[in-house]
ROKE-724764 format. One line per field, with one value per atom (N, C-alpha, C, O, CB): residue number from 1; atom name; x negated, y, z. Coordinates in steps of 0.05 Angstrom, whole numbers, plus 5000, padded with zeros to 4 digits. Glycine has a CB too. Layout:
<sites>
k NUM;... .
a CA;... .
east X;... .
north Y;... .
up Z;... .
</sites>
This chain:
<sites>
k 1;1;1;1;1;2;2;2;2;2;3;3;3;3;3;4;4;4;4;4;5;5;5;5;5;6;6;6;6;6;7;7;7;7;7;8;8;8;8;8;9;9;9;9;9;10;10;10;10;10;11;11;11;11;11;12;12;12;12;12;13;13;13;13;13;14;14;14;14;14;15;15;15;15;15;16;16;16;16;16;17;17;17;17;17;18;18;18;18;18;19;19;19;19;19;20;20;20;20;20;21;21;21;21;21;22;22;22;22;22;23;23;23;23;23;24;24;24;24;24;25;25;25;25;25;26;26;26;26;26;27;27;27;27;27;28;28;28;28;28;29;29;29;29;29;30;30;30;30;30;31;31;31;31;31;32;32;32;32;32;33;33;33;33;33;34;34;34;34;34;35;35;35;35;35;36;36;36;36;36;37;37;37;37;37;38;38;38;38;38;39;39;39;39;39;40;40;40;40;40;41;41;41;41;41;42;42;42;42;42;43;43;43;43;43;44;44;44;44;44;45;45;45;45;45;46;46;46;46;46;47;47;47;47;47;48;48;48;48;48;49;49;49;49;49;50;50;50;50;50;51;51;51;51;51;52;52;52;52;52;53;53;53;53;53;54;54;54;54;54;55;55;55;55;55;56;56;56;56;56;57;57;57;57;57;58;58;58;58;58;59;59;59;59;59;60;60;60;60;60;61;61;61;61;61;62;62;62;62;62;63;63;63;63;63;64;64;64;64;64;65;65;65;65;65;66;66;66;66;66;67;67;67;67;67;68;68;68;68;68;69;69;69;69;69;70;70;70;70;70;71;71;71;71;71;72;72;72;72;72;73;73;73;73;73;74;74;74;74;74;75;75;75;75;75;76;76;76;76;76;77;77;77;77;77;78;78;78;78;78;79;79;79;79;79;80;80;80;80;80;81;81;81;81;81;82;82;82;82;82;83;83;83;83;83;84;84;84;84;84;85;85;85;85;85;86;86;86;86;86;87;87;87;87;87;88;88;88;88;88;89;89;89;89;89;90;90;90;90;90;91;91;91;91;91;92;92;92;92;92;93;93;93;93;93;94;94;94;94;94;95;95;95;95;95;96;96;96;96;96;97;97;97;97;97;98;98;98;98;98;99;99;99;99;99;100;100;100;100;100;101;101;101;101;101;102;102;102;102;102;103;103;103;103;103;104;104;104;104;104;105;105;105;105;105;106;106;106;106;106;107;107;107;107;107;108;108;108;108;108;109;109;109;109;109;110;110;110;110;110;111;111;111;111;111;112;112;112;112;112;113;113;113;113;113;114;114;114;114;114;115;115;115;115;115;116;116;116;116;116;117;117;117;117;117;118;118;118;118;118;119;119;119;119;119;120;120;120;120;120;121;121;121;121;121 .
a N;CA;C;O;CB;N;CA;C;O;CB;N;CA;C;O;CB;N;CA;C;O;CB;N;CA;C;O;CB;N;CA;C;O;CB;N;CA;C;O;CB;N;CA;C;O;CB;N;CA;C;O;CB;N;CA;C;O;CB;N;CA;C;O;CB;N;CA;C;O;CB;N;CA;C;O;CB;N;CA;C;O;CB;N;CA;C;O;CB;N;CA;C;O;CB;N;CA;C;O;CB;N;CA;C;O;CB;N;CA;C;O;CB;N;CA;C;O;CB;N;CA;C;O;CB;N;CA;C;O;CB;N;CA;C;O;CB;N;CA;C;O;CB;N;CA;C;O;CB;N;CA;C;O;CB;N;CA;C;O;CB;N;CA;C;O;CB;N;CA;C;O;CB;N;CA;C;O;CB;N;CA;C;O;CB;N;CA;C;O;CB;N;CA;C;O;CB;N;CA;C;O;CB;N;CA;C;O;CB;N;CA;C;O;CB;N;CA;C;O;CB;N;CA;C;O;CB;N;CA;C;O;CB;N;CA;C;O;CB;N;CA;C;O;CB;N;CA;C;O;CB;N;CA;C;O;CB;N;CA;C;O;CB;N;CA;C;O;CB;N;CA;C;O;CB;N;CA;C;O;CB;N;CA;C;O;CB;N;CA;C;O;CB;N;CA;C;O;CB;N;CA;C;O;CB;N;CA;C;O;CB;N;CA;C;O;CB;N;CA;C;O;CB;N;CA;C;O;CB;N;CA;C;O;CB;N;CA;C;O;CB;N;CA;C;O;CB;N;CA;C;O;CB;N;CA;C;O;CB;N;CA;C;O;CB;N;CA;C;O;CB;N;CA;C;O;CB;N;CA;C;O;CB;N;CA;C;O;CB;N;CA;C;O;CB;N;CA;C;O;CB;N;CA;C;O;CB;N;CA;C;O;CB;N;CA;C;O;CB;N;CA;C;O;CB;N;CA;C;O;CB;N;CA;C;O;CB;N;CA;C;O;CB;N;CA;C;O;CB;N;CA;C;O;CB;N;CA;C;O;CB;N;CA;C;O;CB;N;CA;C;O;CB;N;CA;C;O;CB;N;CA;C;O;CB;N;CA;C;O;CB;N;CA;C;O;CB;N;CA;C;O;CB;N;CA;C;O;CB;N;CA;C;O;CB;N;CA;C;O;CB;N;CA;C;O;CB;N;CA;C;O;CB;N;CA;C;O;CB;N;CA;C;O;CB;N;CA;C;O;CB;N;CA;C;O;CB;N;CA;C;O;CB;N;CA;C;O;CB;N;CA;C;O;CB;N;CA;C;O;CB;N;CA;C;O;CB;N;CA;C;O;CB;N;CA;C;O;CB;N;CA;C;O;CB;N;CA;C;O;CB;N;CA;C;O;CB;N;CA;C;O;CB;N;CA;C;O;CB;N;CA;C;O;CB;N;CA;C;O;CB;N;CA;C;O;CB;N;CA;C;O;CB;N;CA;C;O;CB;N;CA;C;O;CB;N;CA;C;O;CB;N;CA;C;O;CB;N;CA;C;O;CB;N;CA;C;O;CB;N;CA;C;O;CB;N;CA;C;O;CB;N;CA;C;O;CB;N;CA;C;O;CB;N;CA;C;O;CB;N;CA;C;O;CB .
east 5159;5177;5166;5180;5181;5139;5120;5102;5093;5092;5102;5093;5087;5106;5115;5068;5065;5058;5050;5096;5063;5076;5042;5029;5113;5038;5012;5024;5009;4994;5041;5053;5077;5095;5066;5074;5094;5104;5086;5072;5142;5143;5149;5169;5152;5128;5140;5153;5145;5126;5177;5198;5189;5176;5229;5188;5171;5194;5208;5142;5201;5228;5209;5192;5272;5220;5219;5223;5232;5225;5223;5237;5269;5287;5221;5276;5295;5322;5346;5291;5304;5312;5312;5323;5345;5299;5297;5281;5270;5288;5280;5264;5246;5253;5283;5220;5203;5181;5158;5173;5191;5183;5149;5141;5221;5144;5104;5101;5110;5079;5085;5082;5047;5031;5087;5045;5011;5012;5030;5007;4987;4970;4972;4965;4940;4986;4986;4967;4958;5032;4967;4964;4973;4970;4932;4982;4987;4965;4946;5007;4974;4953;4960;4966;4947;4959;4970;5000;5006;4951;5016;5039;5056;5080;5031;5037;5054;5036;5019;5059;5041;5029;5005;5005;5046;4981;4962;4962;4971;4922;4952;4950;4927;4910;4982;4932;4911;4921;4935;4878;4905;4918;4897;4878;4947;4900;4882;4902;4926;4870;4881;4885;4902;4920;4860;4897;4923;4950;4970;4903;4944;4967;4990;4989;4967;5017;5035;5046;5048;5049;5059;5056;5045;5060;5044;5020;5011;5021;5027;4984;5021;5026;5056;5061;5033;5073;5111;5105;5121;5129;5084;5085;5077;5089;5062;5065;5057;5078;5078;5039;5096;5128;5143;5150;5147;5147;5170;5151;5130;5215;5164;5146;5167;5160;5144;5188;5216;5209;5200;5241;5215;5197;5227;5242;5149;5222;5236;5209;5188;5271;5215;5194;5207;5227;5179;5196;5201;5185;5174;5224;5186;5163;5171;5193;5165;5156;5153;5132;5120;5139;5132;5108;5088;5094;5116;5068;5046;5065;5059;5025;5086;5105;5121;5132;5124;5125;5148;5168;5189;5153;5169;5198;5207;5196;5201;5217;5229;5237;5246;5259;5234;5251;5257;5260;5237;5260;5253;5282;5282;5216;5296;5310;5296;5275;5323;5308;5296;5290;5302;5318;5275;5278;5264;5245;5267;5280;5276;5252;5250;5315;5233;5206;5203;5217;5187;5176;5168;5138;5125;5180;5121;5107;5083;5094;5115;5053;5046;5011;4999;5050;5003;4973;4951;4946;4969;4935;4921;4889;4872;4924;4885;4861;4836;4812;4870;4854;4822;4804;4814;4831;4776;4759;4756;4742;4739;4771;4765;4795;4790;4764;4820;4837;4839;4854;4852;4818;4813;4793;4791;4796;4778;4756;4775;4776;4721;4785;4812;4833;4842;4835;4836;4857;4838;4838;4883;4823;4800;4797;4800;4759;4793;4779;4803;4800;4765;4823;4852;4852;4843;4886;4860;4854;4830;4836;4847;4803;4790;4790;4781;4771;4812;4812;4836;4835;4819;4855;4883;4863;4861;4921;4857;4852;4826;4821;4845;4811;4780;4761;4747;4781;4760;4737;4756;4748;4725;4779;4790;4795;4802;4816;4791;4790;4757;4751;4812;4736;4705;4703;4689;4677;4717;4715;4720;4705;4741;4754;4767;4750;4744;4800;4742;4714;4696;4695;4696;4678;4657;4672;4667;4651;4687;4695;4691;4673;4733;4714;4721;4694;4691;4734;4675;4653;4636;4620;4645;4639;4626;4631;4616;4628;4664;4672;4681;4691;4693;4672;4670;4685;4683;4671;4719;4746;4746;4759;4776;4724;4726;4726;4739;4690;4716;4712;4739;4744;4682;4755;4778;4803;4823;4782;4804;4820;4839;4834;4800;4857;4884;4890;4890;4911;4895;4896;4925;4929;4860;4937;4974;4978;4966;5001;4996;5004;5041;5051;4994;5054;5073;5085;5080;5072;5106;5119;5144;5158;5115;5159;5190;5208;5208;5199;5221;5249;5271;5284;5262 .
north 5078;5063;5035;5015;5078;5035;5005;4991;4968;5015;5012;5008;4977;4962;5017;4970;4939;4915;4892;4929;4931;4913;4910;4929;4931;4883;4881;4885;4883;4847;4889;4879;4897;4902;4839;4902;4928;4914;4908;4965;4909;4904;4924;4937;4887;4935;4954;4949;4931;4969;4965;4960;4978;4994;4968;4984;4996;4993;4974;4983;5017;5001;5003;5019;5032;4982;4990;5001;5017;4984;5010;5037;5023;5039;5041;4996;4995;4999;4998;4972;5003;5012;4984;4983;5028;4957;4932;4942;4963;4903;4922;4932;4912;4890;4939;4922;4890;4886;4893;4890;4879;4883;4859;4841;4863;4872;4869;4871;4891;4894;4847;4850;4867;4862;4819;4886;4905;4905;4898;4942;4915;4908;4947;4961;4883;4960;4995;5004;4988;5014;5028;5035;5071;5088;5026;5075;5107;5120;5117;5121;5142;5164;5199;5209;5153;5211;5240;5240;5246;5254;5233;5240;5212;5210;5265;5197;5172;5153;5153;5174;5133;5106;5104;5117;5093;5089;5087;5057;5040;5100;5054;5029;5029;5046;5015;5002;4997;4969;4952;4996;4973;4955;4951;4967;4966;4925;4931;4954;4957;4901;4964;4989;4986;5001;5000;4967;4952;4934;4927;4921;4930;4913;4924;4948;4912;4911;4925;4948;4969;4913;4939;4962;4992;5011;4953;4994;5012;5030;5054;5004;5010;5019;5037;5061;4984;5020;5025;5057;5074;5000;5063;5078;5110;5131;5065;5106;5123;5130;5151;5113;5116;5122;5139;5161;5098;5122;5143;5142;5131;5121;5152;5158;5138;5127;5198;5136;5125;5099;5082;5121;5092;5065;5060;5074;5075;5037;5030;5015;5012;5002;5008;4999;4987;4997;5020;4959;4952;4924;4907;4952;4924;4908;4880;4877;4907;4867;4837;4819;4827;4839;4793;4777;4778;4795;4748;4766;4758;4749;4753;4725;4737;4724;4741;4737;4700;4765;4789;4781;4790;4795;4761;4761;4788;4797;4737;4794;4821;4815;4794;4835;4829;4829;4853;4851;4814;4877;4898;4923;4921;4898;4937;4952;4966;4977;4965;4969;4985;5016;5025;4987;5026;5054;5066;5058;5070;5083;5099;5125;5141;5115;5116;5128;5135;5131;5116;5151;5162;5163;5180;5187;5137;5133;5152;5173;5119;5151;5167;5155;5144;5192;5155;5153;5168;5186;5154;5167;5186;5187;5171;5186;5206;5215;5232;5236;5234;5239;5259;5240;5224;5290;5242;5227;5232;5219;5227;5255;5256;5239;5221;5299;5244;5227;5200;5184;5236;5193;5153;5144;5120;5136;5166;5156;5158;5141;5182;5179;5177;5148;5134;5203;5147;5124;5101;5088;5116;5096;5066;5073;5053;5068;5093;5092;5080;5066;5123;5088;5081;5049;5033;5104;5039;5011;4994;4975;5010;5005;4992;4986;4969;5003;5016;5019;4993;4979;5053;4993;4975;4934;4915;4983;4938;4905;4900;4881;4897;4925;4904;4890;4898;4888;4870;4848;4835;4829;4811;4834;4824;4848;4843;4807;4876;4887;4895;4907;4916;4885;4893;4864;4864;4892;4844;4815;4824;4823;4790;4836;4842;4867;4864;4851;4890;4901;4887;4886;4907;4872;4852;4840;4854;4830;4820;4801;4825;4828;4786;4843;4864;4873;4864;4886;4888;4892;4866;4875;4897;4843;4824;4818;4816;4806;4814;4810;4838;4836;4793;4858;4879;4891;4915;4876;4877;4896;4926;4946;4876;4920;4945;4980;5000;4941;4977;5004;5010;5031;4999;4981;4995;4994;4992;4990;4994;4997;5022;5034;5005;5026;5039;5043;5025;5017;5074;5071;5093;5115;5086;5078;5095;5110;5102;5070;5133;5146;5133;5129;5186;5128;5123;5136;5126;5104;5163;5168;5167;5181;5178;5147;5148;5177;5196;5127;5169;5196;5197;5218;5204 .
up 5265;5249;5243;5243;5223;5239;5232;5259;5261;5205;5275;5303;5298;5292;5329;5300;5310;5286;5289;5325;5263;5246;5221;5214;5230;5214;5192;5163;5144;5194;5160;5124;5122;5139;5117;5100;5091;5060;5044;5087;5050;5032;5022;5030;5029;4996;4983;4961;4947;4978;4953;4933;4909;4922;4944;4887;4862;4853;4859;4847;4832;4810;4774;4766;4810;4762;4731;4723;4739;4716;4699;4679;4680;4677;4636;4684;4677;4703;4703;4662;4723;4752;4766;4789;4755;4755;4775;4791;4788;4767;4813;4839;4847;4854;4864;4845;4845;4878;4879;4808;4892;4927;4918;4904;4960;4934;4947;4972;4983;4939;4990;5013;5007;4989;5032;5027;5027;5055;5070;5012;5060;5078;5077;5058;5071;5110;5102;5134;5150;5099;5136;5160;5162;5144;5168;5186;5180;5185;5199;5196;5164;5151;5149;5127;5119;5170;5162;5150;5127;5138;5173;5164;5147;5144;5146;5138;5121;5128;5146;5085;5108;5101;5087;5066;5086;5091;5057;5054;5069;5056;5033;5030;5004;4999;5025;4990;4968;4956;4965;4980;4928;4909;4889;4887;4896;4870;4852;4829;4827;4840;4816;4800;4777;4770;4790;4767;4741;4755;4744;4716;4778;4791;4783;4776;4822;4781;4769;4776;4763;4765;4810;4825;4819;4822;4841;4810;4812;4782;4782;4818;4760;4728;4740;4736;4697;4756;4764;4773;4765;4799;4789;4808;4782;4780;4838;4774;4753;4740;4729;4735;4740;4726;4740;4734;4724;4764;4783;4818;4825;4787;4828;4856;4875;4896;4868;4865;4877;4888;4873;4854;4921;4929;4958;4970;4946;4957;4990;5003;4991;4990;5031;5054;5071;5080;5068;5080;5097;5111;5097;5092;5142;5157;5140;5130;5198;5141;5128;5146;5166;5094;5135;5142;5120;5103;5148;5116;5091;5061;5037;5103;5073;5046;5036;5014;5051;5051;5042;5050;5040;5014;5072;5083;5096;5116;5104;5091;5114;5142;5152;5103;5150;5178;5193;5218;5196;5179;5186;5168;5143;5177;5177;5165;5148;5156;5179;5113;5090;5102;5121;5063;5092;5085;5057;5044;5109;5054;5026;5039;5058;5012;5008;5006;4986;4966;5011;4986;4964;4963;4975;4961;4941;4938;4924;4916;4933;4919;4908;4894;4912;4929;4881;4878;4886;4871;4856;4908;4914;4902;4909;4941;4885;4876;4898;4896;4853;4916;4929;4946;4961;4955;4944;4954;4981;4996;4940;4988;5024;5035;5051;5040;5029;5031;5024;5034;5024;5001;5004;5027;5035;4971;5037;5055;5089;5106;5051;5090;5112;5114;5133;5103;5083;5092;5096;5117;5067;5078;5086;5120;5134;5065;5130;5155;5177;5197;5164;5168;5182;5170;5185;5171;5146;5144;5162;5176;5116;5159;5173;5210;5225;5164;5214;5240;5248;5268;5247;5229;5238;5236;5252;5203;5211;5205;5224;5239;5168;5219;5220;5209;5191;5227;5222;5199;5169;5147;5223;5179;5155;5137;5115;5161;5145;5116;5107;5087;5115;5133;5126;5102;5081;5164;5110;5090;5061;5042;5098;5063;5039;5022;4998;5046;5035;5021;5000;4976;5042;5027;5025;4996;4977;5055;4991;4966;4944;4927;4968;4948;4932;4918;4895;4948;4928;4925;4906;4890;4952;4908;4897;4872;4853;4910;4875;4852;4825;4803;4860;4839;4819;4823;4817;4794;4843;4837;4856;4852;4847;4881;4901;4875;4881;4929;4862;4844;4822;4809;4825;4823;4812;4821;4806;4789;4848;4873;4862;4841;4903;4875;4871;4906;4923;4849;4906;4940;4933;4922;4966;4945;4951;4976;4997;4956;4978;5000;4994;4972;4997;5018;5024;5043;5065;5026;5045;5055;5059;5045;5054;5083;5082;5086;5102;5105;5066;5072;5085;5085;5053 .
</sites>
């Protein structure tokens, strides 16, 4: 479905059902998507609410270009499934996600990372 594609806009809704789109950086993982975020990002607070998400290929800016699909987002807690999806991140980006680590790590935020499972429906 993403075949090819670096940037995924994900759609998150409010409590109030607005829909607030994010371009991420995903790779597939067992069946879906993973991705990562910082841990307070809003995104992540939305996601704790409802699981309810749309997806679709983008550039860096979140332009779309890519037909929606309806998903269903999730927070993943198990430490063998964040070390799976990092290994699939590292496998898709590379140096630019050994960099984004590297910063992360420096500036303190790598430890309060937020790593998402994304499956379309």
């Amino acid at each position: 479905m993403l075949e090819g594609e670096k940037y995924l806009s994900l759609i998150t809704f409010r409590r109030d059902g607005r829909e607030v789109a994010t371009p991420i950086w995903f790779a597939n993982d067992a069946g879906g998507l993973v991705a990562f975020s910082a841990g307070d990002a809003g995104k992540v607070k939305r996601l704790r609410n409802s699981p309810r998400a749309r997806v679709a290929a983008c550039d860096a800016r979140g332009r779309v270009h890519g037909p929606w699909h309806d998903a269903r987002a999730e927070l993943i807690h198990d430490p063998a499934a964040i070390a799976r999806g990092l290994a699939a991140l590292r496998t898709k980006y590379g140096w630019l996600m050994v960099f984004a680590d590297f910063f992360s790590r420096l500036s303190g935020r790598y430890q309060k990372r937020a790593y998402l499972r994304v499956v379309p429906t």
